[in-house]
C-alpha positions as CSV (number, residue, x, y, z in Angstrom):
1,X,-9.1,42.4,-42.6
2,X,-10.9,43.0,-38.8
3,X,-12.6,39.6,-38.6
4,X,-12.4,40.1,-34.5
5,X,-13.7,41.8,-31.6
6,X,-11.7,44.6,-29.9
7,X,-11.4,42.3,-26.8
8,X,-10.5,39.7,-29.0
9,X,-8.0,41.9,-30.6
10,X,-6.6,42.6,-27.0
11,X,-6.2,39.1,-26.7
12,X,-4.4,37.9,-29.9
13,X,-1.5,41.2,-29.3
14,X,-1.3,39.9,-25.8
15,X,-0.5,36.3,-26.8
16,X,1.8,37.8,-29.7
17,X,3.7,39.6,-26.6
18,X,3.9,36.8,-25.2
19,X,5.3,34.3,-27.5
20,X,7.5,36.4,-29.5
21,X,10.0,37.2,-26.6
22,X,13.4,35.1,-27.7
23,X,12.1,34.8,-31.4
24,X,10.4,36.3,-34.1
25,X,9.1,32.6,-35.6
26,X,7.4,30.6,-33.3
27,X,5.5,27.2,-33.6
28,X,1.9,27.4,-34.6
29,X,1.1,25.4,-31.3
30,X,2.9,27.6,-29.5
31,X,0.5,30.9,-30.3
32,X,-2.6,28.8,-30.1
33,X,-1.9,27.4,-26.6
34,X,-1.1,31.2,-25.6
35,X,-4.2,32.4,-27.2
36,X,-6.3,28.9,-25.7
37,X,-4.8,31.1,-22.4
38,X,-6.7,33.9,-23.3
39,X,-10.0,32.2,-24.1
40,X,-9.9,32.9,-27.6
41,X,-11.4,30.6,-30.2
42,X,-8.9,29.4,-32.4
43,X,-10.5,25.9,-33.9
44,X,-10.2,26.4,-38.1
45,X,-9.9,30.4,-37.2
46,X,-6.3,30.8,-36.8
47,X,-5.8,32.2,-40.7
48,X,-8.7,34.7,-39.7
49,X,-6.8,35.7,-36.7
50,X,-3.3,36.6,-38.3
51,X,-4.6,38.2,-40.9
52,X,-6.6,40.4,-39.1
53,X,-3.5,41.8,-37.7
54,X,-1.0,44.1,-39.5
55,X,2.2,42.3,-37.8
56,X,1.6,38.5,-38.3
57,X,1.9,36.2,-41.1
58,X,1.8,32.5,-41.2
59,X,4.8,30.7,-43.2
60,X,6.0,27.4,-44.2
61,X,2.6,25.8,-44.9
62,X,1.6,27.4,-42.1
63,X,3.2,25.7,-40.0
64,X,5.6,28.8,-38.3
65,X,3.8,32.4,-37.7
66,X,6.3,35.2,-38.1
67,X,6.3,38.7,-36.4
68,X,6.9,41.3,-39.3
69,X,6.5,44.0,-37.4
70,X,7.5,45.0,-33.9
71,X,4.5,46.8,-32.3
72,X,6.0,46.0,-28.8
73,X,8.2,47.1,-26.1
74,X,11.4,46.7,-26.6
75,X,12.4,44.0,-24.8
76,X,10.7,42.2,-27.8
77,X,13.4,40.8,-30.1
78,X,13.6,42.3,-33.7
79,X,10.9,41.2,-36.6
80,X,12.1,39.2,-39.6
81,X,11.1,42.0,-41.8
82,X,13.1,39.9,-44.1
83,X,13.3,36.0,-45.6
84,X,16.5,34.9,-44.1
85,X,16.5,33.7,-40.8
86,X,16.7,36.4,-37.6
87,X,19.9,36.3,-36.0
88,X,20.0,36.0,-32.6
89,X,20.3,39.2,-30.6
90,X,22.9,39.1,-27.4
91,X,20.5,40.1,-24.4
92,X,21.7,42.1,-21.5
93,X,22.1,40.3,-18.0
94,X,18.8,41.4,-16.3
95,X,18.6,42.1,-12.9
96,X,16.6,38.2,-11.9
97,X,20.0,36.2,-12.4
98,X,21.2,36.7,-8.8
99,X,25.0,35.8,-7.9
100,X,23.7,32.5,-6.9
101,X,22.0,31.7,-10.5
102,X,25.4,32.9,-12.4
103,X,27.0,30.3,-10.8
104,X,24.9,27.8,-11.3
105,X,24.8,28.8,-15.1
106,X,28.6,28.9,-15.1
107,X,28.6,25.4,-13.2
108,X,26.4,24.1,-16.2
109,X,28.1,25.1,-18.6
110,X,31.0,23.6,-17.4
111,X,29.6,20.3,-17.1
112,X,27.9,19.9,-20.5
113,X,31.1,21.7,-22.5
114,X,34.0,19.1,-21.5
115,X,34.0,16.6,-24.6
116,X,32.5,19.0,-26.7
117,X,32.2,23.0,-27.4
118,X,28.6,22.3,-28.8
119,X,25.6,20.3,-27.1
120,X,22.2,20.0,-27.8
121,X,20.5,22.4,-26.0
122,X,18.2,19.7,-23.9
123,X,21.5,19.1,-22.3
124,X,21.8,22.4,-21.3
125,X,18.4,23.0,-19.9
126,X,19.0,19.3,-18.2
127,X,22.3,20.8,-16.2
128,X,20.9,23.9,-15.3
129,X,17.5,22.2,-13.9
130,X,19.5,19.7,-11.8
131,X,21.0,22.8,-10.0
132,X,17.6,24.6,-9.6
133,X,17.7,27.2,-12.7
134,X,14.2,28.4,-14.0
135,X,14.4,27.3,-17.5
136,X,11.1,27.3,-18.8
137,X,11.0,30.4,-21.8
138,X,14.4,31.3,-20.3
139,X,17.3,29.4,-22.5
140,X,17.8,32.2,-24.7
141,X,17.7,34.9,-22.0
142,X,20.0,32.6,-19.7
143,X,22.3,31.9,-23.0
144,X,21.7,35.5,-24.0
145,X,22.9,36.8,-20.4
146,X,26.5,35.0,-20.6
147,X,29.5,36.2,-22.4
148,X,30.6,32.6,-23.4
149,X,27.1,31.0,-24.9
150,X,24.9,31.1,-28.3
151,X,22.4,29.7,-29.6
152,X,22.5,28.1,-33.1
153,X,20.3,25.6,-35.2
154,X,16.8,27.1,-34.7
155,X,18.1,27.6,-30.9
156,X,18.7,23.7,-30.9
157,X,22.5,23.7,-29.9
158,X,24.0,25.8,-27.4
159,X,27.8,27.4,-28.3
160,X,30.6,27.9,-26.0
161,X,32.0,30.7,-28.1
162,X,34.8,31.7,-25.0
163,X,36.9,29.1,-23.4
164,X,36.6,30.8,-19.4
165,X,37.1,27.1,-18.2
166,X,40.3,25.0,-17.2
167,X,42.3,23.1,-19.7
168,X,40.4,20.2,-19.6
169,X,36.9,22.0,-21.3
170,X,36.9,21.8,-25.0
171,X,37.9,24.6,-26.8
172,X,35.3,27.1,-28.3
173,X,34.3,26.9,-32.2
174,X,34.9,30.5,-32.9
175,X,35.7,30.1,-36.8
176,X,33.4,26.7,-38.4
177,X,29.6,26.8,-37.8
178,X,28.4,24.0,-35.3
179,X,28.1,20.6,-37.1
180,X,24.5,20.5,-38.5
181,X,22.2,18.3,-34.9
182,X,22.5,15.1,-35.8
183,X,26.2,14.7,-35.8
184,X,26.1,16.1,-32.2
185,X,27.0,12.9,-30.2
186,X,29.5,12.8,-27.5
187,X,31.8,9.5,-27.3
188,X,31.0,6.8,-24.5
189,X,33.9,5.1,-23.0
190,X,33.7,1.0,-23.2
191,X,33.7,0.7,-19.4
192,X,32.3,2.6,-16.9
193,X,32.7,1.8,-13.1
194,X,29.2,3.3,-12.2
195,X,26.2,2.1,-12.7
196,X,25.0,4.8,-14.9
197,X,27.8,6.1,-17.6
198,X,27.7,9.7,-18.5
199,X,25.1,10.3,-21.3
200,X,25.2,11.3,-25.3
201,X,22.5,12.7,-26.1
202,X,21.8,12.0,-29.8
203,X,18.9,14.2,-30.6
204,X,17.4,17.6,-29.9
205,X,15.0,17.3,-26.6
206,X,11.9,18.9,-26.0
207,X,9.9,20.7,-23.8
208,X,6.3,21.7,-23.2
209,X,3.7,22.7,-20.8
210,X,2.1,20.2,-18.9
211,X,0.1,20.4,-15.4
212,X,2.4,20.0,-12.8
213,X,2.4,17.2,-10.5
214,X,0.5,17.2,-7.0
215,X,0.8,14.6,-4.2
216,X,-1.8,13.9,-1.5
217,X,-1.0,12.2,1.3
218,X,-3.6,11.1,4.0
219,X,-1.1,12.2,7.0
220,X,-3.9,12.5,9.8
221,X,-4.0,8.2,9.6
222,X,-0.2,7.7,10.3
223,X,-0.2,10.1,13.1
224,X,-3.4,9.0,14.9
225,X,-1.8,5.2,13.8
226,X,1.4,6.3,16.1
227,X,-0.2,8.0,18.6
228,X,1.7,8.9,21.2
229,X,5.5,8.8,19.6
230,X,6.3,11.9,18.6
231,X,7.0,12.9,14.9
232,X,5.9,16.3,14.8
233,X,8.9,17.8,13.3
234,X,8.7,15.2,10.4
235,X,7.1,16.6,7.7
236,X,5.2,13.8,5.8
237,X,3.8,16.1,3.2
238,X,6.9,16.1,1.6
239,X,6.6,13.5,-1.2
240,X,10.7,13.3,-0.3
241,X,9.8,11.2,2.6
242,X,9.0,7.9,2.2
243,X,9.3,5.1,5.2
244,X,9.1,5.1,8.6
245,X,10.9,2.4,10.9
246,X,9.7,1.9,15.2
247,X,11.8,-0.8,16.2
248,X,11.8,-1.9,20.4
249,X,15.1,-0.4,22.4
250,X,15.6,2.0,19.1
251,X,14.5,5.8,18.3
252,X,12.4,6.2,15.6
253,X,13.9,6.5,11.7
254,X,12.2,8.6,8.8
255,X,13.8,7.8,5.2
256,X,14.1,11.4,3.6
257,X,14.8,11.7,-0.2
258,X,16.9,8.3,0.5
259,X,18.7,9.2,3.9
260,X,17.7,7.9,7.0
261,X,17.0,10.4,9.7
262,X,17.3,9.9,13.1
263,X,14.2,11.2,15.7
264,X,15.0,11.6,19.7
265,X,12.1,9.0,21.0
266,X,12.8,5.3,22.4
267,X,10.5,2.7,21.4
268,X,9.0,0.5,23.4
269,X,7.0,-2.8,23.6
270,X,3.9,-0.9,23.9
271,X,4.4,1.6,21.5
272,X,4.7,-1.0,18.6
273,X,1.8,-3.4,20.5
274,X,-0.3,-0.5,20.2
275,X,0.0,0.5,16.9
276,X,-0.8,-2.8,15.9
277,X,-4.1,-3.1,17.9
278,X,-5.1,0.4,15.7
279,X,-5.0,-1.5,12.7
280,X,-8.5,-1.5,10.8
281,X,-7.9,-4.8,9.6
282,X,-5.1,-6.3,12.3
283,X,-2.1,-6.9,12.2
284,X,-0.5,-8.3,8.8
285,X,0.1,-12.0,8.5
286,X,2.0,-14.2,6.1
287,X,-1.0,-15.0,4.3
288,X,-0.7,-11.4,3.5
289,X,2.9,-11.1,2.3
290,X,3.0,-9.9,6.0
291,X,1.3,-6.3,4.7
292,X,-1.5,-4.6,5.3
293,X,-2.9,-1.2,3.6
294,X,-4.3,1.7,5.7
295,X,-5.5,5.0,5.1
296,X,-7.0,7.1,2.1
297,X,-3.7,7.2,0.5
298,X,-2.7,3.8,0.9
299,X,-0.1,3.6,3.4
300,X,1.3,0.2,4.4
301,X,2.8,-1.7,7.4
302,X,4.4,-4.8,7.7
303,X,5.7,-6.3,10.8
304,X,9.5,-7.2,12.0
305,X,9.8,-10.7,14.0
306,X,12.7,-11.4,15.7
307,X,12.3,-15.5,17.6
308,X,8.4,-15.2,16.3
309,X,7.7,-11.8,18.1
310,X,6.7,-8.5,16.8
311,X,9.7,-6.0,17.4
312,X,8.8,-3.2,15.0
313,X,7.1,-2.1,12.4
314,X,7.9,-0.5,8.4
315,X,5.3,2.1,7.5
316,X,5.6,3.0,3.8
317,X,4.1,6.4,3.0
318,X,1.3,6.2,0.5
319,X,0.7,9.1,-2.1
320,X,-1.7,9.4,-5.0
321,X,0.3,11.4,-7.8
322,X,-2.2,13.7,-9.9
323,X,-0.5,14.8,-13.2
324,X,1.3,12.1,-14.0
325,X,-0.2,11.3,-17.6
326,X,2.0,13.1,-19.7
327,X,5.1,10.9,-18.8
328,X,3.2,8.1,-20.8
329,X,0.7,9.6,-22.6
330,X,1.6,8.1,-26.4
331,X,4.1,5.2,-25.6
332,X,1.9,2.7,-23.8
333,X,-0.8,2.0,-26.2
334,X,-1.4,-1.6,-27.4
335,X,2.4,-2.5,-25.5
336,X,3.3,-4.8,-23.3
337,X,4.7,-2.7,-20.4
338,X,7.3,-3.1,-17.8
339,X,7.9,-0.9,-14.8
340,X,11.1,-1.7,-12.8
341,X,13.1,0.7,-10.5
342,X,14.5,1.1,-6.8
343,X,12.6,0.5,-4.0
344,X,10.5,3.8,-3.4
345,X,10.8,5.1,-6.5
346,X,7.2,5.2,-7.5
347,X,6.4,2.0,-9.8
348,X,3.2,1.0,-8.3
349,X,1.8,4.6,-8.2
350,X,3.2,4.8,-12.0
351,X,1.3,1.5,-12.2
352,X,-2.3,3.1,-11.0
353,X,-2.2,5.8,-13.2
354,X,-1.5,3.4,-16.6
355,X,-4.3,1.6,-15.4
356,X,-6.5,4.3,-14.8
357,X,-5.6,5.2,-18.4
358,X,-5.6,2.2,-20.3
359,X,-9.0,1.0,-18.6
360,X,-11.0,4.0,-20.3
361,X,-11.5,2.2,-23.8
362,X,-10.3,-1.4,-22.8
363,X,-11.3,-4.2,-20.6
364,X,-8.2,-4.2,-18.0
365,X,-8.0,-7.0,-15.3
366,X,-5.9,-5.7,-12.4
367,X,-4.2,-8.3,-10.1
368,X,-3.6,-6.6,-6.5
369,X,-2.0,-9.3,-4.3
370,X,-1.3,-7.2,-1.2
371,X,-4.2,-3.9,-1.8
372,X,-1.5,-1.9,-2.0
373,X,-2.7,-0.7,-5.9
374,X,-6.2,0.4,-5.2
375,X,-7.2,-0.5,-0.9
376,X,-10.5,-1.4,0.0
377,X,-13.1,-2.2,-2.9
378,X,-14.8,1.2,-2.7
379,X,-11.8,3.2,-3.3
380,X,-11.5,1.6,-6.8
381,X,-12.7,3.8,-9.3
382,X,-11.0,7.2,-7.8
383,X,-7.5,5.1,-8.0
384,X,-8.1,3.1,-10.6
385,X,-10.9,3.9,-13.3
386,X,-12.8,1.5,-14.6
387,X,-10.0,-1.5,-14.1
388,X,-11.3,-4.8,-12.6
389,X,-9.8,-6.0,-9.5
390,X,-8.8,-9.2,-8.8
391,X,-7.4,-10.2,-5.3
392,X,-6.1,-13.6,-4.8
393,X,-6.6,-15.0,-1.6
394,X,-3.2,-16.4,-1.3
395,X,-0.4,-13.7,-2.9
396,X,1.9,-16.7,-3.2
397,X,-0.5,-18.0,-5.7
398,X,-1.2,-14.9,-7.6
399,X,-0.4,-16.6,-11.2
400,X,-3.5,-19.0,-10.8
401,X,-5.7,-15.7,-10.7
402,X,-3.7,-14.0,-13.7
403,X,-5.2,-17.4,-15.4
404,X,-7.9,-17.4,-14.1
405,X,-8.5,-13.5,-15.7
406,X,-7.8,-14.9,-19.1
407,X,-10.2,-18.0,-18.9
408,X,-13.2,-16.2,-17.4
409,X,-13.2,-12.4,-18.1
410,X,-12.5,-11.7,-21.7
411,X,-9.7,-9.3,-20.8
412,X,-7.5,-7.0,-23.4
413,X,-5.0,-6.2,-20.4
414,X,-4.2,-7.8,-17.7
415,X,-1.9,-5.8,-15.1
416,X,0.1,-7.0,-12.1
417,X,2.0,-5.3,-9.6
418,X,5.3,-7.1,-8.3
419,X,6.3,-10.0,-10.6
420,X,8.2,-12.1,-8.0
421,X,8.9,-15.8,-9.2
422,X,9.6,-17.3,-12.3
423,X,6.8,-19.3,-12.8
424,X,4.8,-15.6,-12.8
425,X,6.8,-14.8,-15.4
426,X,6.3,-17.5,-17.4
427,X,2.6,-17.3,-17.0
428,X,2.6,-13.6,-18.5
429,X,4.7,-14.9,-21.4
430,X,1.7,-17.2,-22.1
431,X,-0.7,-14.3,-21.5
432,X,1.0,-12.2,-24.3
433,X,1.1,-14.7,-26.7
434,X,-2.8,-14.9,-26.7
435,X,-2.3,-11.4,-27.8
436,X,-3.7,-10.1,-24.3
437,X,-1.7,-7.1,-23.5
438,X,0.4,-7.2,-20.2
439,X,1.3,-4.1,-17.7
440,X,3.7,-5.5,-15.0
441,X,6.0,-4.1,-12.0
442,X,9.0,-5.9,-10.9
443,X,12.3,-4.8,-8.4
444,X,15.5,-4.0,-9.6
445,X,16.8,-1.7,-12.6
446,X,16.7,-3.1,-16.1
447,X,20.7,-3.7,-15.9
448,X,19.6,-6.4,-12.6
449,X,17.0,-7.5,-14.4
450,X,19.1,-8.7,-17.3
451,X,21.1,-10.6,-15.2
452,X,18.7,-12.2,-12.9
453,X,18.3,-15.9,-13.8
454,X,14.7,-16.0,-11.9
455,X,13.0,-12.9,-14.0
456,X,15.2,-12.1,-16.9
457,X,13.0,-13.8,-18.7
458,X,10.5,-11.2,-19.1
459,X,13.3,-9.6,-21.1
460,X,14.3,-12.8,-23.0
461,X,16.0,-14.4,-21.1
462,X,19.8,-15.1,-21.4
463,X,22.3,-17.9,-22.2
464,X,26.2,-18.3,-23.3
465,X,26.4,-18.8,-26.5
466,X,29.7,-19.7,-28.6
467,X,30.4,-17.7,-31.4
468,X,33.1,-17.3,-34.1
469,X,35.9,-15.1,-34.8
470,X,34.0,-12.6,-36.8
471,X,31.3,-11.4,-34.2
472,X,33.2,-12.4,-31.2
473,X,33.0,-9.3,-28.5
474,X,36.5,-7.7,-27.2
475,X,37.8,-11.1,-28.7
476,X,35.6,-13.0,-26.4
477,X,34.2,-16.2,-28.2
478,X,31.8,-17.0,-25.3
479,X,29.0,-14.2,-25.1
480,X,25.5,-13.9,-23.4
481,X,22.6,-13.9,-25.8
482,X,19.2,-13.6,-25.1
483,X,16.7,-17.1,-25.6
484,X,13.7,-15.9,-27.0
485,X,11.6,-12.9,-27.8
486,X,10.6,-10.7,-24.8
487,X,7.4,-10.6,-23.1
488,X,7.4,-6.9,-22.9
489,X,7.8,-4.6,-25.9
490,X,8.7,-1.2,-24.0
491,X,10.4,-1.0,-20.0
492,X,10.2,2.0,-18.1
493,X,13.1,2.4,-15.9
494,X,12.2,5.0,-12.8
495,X,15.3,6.6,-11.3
496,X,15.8,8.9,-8.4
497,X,18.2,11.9,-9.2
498,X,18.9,14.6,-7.7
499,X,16.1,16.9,-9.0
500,X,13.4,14.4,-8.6
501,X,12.2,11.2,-10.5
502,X,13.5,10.2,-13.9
503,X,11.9,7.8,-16.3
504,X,13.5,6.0,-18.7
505,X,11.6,4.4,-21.9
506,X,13.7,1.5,-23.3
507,X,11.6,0.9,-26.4
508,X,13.3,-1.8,-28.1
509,X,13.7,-4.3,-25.0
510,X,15.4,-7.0,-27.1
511,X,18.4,-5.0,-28.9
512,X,18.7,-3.6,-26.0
513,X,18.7,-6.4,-23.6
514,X,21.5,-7.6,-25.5
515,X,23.4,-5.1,-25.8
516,X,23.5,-4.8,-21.9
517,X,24.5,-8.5,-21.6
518,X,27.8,-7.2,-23.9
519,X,28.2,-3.9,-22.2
520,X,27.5,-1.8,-24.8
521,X,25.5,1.3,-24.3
522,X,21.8,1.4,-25.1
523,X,19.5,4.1,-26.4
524,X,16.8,5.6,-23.9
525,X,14.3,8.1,-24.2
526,X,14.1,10.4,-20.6
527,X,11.2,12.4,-19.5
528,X,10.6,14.2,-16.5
529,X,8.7,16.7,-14.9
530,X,10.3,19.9,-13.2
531,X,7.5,22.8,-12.2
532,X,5.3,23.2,-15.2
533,X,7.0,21.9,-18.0
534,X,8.1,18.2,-19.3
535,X,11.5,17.4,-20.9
536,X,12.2,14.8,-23.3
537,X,15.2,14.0,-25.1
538,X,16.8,10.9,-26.5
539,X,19.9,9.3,-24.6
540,X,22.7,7.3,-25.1
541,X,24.0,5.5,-22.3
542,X,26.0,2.5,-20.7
543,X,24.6,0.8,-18.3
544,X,26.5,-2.2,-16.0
545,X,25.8,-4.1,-12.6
């Protein structure tokens, strides 16, 4: 049945070339976003379309569209002409993977295949990424290219089939078929002397196709802010560099993807005297939280006394982040929401961007002590939508305006950036419970925040607790529990890694919580952005001070 054009016909067997690559079933998403590509019309039409080819059919309550028939070249895996599932067919190593990338693949692999001689393949593509592997449409072809790998369970488990490794790596499953995915789950030990144990995942991760992130950074005000000290061989458009520090008698410091680098200039009275006088606004004061915002991207400077006079100055780089919106896209809706992390890691930009979202449909009262959220007044609704912003005119009293916002301005959000004392924190704990949602940034990992007698109770709080023989911990009969329910119903815990920015969704803050406060390992979902493509998965980890 030709229901289409010849063009359109064009279209539909270049999409089909496209998708059926690795497989010969593929997701019905998957063939509509690579016909979407192609500027074909697929809304209720995509019946219409398979069956007006002679080499597609739609299965499983049409759910999976199958390629019966191999009209392509032959790089294109082998139809299921058949109803049992295609076998995986080995691929030849093609002439991309350089010496370099077989390495890395090798390195991988012998990362993810030491407890276990199976792992979800989210694992996989995570090890590979952190060492700079293309993975995107790739696993089976990378998998495919090694003599040691398969794929198995709908290409949801990678195999190590060939033990090329030291003792240590776990020895192949040659003879029983991989255990079906949810029994995949590697043990964690009870202690773990860093901060961050290593991870089991528990289910299969995903990827998909999302935009990929760009940063802007307004670097013509921070070089006509310095002047005449010399940073021309900094590179501020890299999003890896994120302070600045001009201190008298010293040379001048850059902090590059966490590393302070060194530059060959002396600075002097003057220098810093000067920048200060270029100020728009002046220089900060403590009525300020000694901070003041400049630039289209927000930079910020504060001061450095030493006796009551000015020595130097901190300049944090300012960034707006475009394409950040899939990280949270579906898991911030009617929540309470935390954002904690590092220094520098990206909670208030994080913070813009929920509030850009969140303030499309809803009322959302944004609290911006310092400017540092949205800047002057007119650059509001570019940074921020349609939130209203509230600046106190003393930061230290910032929880008199987040009252005031509940009182006066019929909010359904209310957001803050930096919770800092306790009594702020009790404040938004009487904000939620007049069901007003709550989006909040605070320093410090959730593992510091459990323990942190001034803002743990955000999380519920904590206390020792006596309890009997029966649910004593490790035979310990005095344990930490929390105090009450937590003000925030999901946390999302930004890390820095080595291949860029991690987030981590803790979704049920008040099992977890406790389980931190008796070392025991929690359950996270991860997503992160690497090129064009988002991956997902579901964690286990352990987590201490």
């Amino acid at each position: 049945m030709m229901a289409t054009s010849e063009t359109e016909q064009s279209a539909i067997e270049a999409a089909a070339k496209e998708c059926f690559v690795d497989n010969s079933r593929i997701a019905v998403s998957v063939f509509i976003t690579a016909l979407q590509k192609r500027r074909v019309n697929t809304r209720n039409r995509l019946t219409r379309i398979v069956d007006s080819t002679d080499y597609l059919k739609l299965t499983q309550s049409n759910n999976v569209v199958v390629l019966t028939r191999n009209t392509f070249a032959a790089k294109v895996i082998q139809p299921a002409l058949s109803s049992s599932p295609p076998l995986p067919l080995p691929l030849p190593l093609p002439s991309p993977f350089q010496d370099a990338e077989k390495t890395a693949i090798k390195a991988a692999a012998k990362e993810c295949f030491v407890n276990s001689s199976t792992v979800d393949a989210a694992v996989f593509v995570k090890a590979l990424q952190k060492r700079k592997v293309v993975t995107r449409k790739r696993l089976a072809l990378i998998v495919g290219a090694t003599e040691y790998l398969e794929m198995a369970h709908n290409n949801t488990v990678v195999v190590l089939t060939k033990n090329i490794f030291p003792e240590e790596t776990a020895f192949p499953a040659n003879l029983p078929p991989p255990p079906p995915r949810n029994n995949i789950a590697w043990p964690i030990q009870d202690t773990v002397p860093s901060s961050v144990a290593r991870s089991a995942h528990l289910s299969t991760g995903a990827t998909r196709a999302v935009p990929p992130l760009t940063f802007d950074c307004d670097t013509d005000a921070i070089v006509d802010l310095l002047g005449d000290i010399n940073i021309d061989h900094l590179a501020l458009e890299d999003p890896g560099v994120t302070d600045i520090f001009i201190d008298v008698g010293s040379n001048t410091v850059a902090k590059i993807n966490g590393e302070c680098v060194e530059y060959d200039q002396v600075i002097h009275h003057d220098d810093v005297d000067t920048i200060l006088q270029k100020l728009p606004n002046g220089a900060p004061t403590a009525k300020q939280s000694n901070r003041v915002i400049f630039g289209q991207t927000l930079h910020r400077l504060a001061t450095v006394a030493y006796d009551g006079i000015v020595t130097g100055v901190t300049i944090r780089v300012g960034r707006s982040v475009l394409g950040l919106l899939p990280i949270f896209e579906g898991l911030v809706e009617d929540k309470n929401v935390l954002l904690c992390g590092a220094p520098n890691v990206g909670k208030t930009t994080t913070l813009r961007e929920i509030c850009k979202y969140l303030s499309r449909k809803k009322c959302l009262c944004l609290i911006d002590s310092s400017g540092e959220v949205c800047g002057d007044a007119e650059n509001k609704s570019r940074i921020v939508g349609k939130s209203r912003v509230f600046r106190p005119e003393d930061p230290n009293n910032q929880y008199e305006t987040l009252l005031d916002c509940v009182r006066n301005h019929s909010p359904d959000v209310i957001a803050i950036d930096e919770l800092n004392t306790k009594q702020e924190v009790e404040v938004c704990q009487t904000i939620a419970l007049r069901s007003i949602r709550m989006v909040a940034s605070v320093h410090g990992n959730i593992e510091d925040l459990v323990f942190n007698p001034m803002l743990n109770k955000a999380l519920g709080g904590s206390t020792q607790a006596l309890v009997s023989d029966r649910v004593a911990v490790d035979g310990k009969k005095v344990v930490a529990q929390r105090t009450t329910r937590p003000i925030f119903d999901i946390v999302i815990n930004i890390k820095r890694t080595e291949v860029g920015l991690e987030y981590w969704f803790i979704e049920d803050v008040a099992e977890d919580a406790t389980r931190i406060m008796q070392g025991k390992p929690i359950q996270v979902r991860t997503r992160r952005i690497v090129g064009d493509e988002m991956l997902e998965t579901m964690e286990k980890v352990l987590v201490s001070l």
